[in-house]
N, CA, C and O atoms as CSV, one atom per row, in Angstrom:
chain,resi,resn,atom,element,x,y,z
A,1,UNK,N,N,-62.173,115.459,-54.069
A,1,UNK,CA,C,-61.833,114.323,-53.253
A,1,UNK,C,C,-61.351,113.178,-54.143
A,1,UNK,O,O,-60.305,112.557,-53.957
A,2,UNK,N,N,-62.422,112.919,-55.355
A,2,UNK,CA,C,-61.878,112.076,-56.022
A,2,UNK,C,C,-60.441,112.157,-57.044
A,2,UNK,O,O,-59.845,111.175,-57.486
A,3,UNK,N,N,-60.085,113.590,-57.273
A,3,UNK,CA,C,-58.906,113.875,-58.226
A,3,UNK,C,C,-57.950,113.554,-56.981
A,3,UNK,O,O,-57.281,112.548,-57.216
A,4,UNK,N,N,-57.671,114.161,-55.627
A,4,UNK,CA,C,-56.831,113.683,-54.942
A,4,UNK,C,C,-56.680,112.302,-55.056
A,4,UNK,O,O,-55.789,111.868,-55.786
A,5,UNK,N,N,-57.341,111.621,-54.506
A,5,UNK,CA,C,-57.157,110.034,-54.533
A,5,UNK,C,C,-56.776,109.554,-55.617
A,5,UNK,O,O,-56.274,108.438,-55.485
A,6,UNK,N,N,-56.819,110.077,-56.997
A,6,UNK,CA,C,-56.328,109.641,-58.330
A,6,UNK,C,C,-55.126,109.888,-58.571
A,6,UNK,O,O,-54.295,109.006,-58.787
A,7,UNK,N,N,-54.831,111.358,-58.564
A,7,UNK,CA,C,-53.479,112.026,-58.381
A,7,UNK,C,C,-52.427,111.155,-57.362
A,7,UNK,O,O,-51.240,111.006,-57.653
A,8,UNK,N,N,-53.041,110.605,-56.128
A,8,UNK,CA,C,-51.956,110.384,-55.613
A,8,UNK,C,C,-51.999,108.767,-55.950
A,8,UNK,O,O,-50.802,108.523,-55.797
A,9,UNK,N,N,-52.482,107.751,-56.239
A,9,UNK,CA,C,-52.952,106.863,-56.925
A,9,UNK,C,C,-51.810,106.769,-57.908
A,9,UNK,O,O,-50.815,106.107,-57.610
A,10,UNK,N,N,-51.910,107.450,-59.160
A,10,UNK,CA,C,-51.209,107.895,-60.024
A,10,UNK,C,C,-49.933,108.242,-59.806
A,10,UNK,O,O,-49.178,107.789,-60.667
A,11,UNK,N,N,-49.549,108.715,-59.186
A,11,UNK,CA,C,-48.208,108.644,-58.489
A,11,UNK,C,C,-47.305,108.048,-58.003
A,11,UNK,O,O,-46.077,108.103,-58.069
A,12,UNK,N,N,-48.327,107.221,-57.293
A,12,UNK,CA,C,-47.612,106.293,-56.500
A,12,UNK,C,C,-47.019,104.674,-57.611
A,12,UNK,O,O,-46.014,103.965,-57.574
A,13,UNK,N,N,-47.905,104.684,-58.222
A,13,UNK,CA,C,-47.614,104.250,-59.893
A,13,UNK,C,C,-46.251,104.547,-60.776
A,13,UNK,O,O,-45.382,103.782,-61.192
A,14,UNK,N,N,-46.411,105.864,-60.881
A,14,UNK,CA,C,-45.511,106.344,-61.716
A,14,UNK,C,C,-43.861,105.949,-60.844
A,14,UNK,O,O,-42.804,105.646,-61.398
A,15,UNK,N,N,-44.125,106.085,-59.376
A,15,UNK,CA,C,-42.813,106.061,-59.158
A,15,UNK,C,C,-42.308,104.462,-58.667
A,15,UNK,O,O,-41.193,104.057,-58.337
A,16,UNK,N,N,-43.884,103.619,-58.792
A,16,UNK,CA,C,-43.281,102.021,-58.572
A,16,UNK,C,C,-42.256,101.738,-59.650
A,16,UNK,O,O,-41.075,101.404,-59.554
A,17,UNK,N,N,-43.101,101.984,-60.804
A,17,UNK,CA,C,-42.407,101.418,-61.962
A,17,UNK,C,C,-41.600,102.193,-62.671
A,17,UNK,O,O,-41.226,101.742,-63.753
A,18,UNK,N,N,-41.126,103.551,-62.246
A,18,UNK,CA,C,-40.465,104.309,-62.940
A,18,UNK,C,C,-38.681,103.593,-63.143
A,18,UNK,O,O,-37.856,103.966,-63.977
A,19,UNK,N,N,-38.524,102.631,-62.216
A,19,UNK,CA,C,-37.059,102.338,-62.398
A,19,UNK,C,C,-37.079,101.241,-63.588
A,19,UNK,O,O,-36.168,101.171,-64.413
A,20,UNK,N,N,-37.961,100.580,-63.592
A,20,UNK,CA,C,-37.726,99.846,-65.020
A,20,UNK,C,C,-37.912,100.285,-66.268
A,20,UNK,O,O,-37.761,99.519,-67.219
A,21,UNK,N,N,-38.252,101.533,-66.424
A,21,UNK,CA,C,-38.632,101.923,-67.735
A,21,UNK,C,C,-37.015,102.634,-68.326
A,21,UNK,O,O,-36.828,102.867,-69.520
A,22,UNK,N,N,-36.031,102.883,-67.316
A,22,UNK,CA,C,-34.793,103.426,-67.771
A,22,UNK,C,C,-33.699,102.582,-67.923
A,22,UNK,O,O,-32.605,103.040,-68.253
A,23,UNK,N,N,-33.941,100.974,-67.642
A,23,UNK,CA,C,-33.263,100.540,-67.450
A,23,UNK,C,C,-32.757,99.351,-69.178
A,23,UNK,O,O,-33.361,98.611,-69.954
A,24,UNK,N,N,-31.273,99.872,-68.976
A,24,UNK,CA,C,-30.400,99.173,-70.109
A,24,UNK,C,C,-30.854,97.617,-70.192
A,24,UNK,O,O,-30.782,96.991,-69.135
A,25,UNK,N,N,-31.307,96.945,-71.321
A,25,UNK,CA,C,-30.947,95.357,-71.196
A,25,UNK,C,C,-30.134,95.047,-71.230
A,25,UNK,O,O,-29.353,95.809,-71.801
A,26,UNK,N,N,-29.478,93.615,-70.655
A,26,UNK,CA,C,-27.786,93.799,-70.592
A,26,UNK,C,C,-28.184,92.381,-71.285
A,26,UNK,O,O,-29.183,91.662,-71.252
A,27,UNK,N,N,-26.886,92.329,-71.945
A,27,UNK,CA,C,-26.726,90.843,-72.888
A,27,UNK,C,C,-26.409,89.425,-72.098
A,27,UNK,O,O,-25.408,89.091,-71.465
A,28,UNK,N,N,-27.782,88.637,-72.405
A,28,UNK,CA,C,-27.815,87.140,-71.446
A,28,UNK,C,C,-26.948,86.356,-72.215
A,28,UNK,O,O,-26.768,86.454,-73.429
A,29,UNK,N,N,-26.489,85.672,-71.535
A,29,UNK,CA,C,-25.715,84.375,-71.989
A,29,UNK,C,C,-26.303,83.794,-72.307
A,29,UNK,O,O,-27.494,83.912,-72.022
A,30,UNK,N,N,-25.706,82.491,-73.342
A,30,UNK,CA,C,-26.715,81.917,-74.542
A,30,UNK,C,C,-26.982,80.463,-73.158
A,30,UNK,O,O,-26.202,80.196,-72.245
A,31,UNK,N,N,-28.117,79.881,-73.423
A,31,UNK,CA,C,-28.753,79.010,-72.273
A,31,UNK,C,C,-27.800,77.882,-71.530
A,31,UNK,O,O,-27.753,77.506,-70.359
A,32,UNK,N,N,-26.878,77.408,-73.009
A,32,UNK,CA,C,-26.040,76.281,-72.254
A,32,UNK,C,C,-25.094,77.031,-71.390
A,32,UNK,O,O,-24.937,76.394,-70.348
A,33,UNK,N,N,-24.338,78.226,-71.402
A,33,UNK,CA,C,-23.874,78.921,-71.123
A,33,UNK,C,C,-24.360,78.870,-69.724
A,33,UNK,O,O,-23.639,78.485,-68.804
A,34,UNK,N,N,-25.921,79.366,-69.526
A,34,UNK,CA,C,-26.402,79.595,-68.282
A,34,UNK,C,C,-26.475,78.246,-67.358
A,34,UNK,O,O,-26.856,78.375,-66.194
A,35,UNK,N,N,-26.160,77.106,-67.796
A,35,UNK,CA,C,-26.927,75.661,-66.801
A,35,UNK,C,C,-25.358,75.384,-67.026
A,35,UNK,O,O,-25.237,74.309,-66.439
A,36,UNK,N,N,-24.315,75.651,-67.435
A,36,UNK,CA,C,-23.005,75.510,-67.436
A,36,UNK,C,C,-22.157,76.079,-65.953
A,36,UNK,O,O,-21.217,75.500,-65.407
A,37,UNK,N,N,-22.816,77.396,-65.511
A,37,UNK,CA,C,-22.645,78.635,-64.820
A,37,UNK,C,C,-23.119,77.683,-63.615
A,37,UNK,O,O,-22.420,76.877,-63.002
A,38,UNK,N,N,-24.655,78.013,-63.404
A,38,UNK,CA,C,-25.313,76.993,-62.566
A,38,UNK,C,C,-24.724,75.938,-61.629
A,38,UNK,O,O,-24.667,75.796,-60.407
A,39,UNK,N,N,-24.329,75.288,-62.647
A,39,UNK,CA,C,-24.015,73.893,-62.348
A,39,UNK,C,C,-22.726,74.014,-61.721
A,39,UNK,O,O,-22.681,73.311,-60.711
A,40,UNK,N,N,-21.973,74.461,-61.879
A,40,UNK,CA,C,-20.581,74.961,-61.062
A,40,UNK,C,C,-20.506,75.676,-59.776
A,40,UNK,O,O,-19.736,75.332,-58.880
A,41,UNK,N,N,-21.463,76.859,-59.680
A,41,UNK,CA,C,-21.454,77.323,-58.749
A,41,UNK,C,C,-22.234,76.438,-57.284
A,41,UNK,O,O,-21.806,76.499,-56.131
A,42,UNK,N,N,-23.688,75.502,-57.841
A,42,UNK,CA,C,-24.080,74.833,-56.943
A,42,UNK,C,C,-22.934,73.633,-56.182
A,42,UNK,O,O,-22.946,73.114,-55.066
A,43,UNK,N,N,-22.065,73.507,-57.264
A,43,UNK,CA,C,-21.560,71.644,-57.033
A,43,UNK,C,C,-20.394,72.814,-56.122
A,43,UNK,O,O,-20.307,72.093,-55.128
A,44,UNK,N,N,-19.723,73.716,-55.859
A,44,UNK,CA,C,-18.585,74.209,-55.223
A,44,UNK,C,C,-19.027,75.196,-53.917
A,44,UNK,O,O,-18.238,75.728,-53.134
A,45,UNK,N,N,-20.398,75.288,-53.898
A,45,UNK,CA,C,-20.581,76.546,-52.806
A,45,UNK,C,C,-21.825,75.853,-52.029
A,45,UNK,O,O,-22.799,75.225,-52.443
A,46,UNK,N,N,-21.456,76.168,-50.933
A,46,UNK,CA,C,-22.172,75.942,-49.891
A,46,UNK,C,C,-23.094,77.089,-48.914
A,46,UNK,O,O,-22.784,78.219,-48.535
A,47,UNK,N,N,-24.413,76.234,-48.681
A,47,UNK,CA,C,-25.099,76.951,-48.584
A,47,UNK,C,C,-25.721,77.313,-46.915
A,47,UNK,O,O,-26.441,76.412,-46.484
A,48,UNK,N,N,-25.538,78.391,-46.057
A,48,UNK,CA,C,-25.407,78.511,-44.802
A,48,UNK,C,C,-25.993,79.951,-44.482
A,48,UNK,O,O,-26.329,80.618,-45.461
A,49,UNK,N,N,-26.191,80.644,-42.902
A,49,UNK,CA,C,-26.463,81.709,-42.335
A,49,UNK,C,C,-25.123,82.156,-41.831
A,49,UNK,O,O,-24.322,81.430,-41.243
A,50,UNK,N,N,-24.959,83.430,-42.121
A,50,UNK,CA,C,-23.734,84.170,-41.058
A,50,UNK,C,C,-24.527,84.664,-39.244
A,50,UNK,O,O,-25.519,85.109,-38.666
A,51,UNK,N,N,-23.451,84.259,-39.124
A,51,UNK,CA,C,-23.932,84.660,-36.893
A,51,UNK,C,C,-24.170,86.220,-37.563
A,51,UNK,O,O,-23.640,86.846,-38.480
A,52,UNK,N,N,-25.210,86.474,-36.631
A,52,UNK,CA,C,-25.832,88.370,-36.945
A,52,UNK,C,C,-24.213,88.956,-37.173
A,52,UNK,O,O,-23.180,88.305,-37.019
A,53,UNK,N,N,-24.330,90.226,-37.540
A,53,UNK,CA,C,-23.233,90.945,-37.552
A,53,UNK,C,C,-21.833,90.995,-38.390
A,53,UNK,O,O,-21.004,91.893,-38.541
A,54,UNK,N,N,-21.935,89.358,-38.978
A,54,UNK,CA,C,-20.654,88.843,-39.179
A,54,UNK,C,C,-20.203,89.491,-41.036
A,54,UNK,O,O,-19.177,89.747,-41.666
A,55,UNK,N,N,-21.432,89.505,-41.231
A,55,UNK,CA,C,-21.357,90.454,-42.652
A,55,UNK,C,C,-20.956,92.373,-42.858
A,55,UNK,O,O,-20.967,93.112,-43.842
A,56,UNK,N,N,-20.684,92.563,-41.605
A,56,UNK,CA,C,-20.234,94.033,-41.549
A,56,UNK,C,C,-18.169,93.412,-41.238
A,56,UNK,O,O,-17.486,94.290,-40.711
A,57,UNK,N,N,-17.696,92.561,-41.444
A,57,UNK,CA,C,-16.906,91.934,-40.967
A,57,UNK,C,C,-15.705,91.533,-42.167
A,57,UNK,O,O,-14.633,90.929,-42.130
A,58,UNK,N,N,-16.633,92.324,-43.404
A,58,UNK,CA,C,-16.131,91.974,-44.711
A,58,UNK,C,C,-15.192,90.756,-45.165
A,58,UNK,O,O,-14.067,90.852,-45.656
A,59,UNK,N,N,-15.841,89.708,-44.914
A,59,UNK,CA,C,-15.194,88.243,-45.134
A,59,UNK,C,C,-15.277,88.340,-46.683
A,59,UNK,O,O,-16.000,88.867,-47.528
A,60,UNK,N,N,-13.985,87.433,-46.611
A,60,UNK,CA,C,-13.880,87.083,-48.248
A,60,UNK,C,C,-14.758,85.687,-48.486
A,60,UNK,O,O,-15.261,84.986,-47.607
A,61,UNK,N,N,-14.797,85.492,-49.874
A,61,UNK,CA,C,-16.132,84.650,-50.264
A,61,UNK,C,C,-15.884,82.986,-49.346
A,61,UNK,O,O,-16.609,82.224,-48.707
A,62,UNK,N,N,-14.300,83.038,-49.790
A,62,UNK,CA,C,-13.456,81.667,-48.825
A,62,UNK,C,C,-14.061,81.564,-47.327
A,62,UNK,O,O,-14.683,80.651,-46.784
A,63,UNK,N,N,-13.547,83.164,-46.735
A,63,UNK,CA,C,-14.375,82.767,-45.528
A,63,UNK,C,C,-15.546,82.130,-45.127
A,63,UNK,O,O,-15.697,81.150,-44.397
A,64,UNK,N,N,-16.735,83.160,-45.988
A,64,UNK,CA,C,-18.045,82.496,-45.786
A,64,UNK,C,C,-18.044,81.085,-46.040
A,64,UNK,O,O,-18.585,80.286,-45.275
A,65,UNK,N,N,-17.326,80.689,-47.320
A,65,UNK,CA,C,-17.996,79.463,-47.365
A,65,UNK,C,C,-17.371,78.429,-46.316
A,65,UNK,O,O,-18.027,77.397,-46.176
A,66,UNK,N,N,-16.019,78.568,-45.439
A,66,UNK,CA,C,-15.448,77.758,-44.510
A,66,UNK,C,C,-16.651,77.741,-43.297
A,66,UNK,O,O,-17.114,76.790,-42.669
A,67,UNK,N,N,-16.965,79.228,-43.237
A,67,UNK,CA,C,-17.821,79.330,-41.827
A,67,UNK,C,C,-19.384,78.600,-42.178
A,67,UNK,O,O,-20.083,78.494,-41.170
A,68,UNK,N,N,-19.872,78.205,-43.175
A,68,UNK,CA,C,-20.869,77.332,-43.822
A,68,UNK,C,C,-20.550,76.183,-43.598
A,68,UNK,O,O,-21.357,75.403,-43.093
A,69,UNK,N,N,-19.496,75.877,-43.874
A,69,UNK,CA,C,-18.827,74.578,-44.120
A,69,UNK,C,C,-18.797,74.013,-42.959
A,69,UNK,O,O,-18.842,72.783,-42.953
A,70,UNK,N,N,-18.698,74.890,-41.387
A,70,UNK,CA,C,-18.163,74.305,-40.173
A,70,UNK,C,C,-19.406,74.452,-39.361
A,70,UNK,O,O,-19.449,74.028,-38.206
A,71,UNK,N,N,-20.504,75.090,-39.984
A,71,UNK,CA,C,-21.971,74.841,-39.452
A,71,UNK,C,C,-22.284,73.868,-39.916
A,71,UNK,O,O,-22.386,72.954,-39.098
A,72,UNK,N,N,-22.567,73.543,-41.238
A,72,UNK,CA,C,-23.213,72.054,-41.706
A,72,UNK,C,C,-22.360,70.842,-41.233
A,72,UNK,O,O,-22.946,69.759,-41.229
A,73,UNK,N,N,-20.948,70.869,-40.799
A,73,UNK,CA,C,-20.353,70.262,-40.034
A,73,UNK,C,C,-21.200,69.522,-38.582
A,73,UNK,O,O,-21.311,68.311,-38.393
A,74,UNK,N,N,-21.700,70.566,-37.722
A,74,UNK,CA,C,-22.318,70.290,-36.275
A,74,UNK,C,C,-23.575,70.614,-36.210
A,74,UNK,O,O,-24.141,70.647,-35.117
A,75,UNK,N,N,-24.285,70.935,-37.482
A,75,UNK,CA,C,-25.820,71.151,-37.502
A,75,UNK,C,C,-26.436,69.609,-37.130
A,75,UNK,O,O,-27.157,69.647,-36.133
A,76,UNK,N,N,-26.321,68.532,-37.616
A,76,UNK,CA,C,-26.887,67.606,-37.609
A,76,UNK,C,C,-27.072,66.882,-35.937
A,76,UNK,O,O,-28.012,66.392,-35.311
A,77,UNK,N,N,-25.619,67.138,-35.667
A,77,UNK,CA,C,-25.396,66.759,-34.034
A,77,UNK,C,C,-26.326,67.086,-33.095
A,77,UNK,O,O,-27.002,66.561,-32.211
A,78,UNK,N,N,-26.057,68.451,-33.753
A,78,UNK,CA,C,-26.788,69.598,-32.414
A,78,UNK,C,C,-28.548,69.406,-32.981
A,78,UNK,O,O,-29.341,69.671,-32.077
A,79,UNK,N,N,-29.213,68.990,-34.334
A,79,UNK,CA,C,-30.124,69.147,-34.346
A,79,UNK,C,C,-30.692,67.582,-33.802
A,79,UNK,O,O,-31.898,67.382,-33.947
A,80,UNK,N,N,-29.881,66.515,-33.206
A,80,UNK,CA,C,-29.739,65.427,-32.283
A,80,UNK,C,C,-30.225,65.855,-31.287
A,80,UNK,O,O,-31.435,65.835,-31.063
A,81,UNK,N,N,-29.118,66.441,-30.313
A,81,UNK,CA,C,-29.127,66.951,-29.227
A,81,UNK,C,C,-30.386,67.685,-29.080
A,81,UNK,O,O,-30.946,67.464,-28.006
A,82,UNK,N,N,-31.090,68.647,-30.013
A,82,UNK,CA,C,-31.888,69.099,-29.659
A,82,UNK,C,C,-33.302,68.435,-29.499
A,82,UNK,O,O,-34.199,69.046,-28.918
A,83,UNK,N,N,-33.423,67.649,-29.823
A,83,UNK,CA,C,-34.106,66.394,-30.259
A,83,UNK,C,C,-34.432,65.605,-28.554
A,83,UNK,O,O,-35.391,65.546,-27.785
A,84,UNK,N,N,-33.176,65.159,-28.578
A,84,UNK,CA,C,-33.346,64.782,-27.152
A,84,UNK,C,C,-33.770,65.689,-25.836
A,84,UNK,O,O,-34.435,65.304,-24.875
A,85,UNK,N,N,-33.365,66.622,-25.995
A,85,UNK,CA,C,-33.908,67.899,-25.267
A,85,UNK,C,C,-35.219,67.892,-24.982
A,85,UNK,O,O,-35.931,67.469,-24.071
A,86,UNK,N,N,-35.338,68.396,-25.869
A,86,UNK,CA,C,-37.041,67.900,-26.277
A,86,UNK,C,C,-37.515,66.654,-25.162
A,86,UNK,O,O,-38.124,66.616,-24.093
A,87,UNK,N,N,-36.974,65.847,-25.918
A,87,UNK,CA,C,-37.677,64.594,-25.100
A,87,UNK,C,C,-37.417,64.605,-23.591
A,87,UNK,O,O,-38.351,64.635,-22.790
A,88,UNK,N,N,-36.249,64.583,-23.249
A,88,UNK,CA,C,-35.729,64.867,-21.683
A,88,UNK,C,C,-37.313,65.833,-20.894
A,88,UNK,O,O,-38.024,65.443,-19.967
A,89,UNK,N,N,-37.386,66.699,-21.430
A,89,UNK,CA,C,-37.955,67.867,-21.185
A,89,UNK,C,C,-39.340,67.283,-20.926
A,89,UNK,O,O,-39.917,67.772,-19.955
A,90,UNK,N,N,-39.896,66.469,-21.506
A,90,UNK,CA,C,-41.110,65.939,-21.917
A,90,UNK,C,C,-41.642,64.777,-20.809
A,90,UNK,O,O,-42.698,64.711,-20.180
A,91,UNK,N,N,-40.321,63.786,-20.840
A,91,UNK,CA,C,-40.219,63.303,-19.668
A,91,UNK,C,C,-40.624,63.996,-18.356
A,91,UNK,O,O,-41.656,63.866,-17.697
A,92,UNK,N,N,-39.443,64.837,-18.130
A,92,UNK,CA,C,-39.379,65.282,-16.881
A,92,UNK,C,C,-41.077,66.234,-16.551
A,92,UNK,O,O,-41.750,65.927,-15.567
A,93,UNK,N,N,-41.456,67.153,-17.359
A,93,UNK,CA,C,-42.829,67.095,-17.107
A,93,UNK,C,C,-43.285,66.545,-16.692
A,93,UNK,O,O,-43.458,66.672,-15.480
A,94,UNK,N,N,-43.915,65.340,-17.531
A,94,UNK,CA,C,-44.746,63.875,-16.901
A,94,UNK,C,C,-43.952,63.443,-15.369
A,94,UNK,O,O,-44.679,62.914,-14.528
A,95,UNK,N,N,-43.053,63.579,-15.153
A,95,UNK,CA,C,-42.696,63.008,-13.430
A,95,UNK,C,C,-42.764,64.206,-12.681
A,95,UNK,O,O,-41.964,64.289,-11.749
A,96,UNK,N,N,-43.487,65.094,-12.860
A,96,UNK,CA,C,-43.103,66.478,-12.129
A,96,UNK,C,C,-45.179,66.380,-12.167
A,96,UNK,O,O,-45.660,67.067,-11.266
A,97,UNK,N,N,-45.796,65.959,-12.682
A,97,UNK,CA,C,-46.953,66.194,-13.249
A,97,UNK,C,C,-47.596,65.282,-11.981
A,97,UNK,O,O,-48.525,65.456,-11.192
A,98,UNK,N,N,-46.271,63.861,-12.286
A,98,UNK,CA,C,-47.227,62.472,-11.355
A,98,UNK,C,C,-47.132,62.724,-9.810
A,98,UNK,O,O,-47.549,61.941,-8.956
A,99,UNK,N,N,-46.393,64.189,-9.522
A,99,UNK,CA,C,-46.651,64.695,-7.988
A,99,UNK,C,C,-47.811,65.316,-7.296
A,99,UNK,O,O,-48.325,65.193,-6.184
A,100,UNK,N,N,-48.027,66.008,-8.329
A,100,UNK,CA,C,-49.262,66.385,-7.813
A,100,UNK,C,C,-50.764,65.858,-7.594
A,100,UNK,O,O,-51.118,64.936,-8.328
A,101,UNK,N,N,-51.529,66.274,-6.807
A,101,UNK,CA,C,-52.934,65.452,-6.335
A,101,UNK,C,C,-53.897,65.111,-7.425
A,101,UNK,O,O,-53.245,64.780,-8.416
A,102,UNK,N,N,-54.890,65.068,-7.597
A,102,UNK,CA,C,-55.991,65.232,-8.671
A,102,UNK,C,C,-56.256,66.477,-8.671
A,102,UNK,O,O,-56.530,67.006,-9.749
A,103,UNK,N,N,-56.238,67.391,-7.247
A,103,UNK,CA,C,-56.937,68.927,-7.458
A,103,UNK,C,C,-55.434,69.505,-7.960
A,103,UNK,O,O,-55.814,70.451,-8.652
A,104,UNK,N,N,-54.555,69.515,-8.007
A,104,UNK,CA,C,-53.648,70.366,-8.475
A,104,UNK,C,C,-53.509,70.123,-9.742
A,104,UNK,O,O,-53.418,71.013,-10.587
A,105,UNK,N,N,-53.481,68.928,-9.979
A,105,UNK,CA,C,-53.547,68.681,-11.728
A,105,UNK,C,C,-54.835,69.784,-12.343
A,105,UNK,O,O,-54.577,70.675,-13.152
A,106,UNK,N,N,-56.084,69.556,-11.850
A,106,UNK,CA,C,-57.320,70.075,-12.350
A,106,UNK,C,C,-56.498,71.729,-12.288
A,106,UNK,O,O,-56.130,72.300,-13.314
A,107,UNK,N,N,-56.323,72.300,-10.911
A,107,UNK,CA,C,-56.305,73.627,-10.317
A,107,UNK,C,C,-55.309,74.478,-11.644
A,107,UNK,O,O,-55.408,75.641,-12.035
A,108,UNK,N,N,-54.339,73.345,-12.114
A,108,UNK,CA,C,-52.872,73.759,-13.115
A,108,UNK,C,C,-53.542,73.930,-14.492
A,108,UNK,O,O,-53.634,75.045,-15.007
A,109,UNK,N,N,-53.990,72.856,-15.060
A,109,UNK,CA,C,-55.247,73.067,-16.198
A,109,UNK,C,C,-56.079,74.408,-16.585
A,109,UNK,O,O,-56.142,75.145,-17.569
A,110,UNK,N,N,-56.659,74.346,-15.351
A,110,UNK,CA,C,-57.387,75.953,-15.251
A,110,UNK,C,C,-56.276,76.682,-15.618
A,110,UNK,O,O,-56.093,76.803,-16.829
A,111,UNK,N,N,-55.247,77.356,-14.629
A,111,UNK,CA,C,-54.391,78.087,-15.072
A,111,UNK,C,C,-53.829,77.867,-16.150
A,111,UNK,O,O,-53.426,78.827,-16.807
A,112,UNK,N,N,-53.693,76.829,-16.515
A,112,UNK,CA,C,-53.126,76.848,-17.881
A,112,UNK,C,C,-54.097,77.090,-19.438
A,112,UNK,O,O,-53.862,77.580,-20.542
A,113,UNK,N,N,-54.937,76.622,-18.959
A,113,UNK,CA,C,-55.813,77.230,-20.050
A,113,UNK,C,C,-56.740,78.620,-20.106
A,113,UNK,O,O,-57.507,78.916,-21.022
A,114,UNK,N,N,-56.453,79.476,-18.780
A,114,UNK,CA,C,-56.660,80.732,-19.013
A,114,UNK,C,C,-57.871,80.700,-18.103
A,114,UNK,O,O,-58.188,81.849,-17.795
A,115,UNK,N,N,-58.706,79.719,-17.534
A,115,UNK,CA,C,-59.796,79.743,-16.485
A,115,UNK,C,C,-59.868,79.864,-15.610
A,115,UNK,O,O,-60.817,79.499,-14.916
A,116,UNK,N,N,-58.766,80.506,-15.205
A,116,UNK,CA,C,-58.308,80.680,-13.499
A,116,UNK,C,C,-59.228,81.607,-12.950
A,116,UNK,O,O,-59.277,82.697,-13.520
A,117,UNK,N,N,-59.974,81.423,-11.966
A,117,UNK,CA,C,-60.746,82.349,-11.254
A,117,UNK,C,C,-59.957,83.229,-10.579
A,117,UNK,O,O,-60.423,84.345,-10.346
A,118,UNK,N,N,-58.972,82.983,-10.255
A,118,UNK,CA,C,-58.387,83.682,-8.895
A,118,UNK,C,C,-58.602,82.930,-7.739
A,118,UNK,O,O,-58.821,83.574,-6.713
A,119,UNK,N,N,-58.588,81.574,-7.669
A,119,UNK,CA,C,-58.897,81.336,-6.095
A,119,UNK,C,C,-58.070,81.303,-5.152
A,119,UNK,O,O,-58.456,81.112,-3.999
């Protein structure tokens, strides 16, 4: 019982790490080199989600970054709009709330917090 559990233990080991033990080091660029690299690619590329799917769609790098470019464009608006939503929403509750009696307020509570008898 216990050699099974070792054996497969052991195994499961051997084949986590088996891909790094074959693998070539490849030659790093010397450091200024690397914050040189860095620094270019952050200050020119923009950073965004593709709509599902849109990556089987094989866009060139231009594309992505236009379709980034035209989200961070109307993200801010819409994260406005959503904002107010919210609030609208919040409102309208509270005047939908101030209709009902004292027992329906109580009766909604219950249901809403899961104490509903069934009556």
């Amino acid at each position: 019982m216990y050699r099974a559990g070792f054996l497969s233990l052991f195994a499961c080991l051997i084949v986590l790490s088996g891909g790094s033990v074959g693998q070539d080091k490849k030659d790093e660029p010397k450091k200024d080199e690397k914050k040189i690299d860095k620094k270019d690619d952050t200050a020119t590329k923009v950073k965004g989600v593709l709509p599902q799917n849109w990556k089987k769609l094989g866009l060139t790098d231009t594309q992505v970054q236009d379709i980034y470019k035209i989200q961070n464009k109307y993200n801010d608006e819409i994260n406005k709009l959503d904002s107010k939503i919210k609030e609208l929403k919040a409102v309208r509750d509270k005047e939908e709330r101030a209709v009902l009696t004292p027992e329906q307020k109580k009766r909604l509570e219950e249901i809403l917090t899961g104490k509903d008898k069934d009556k």
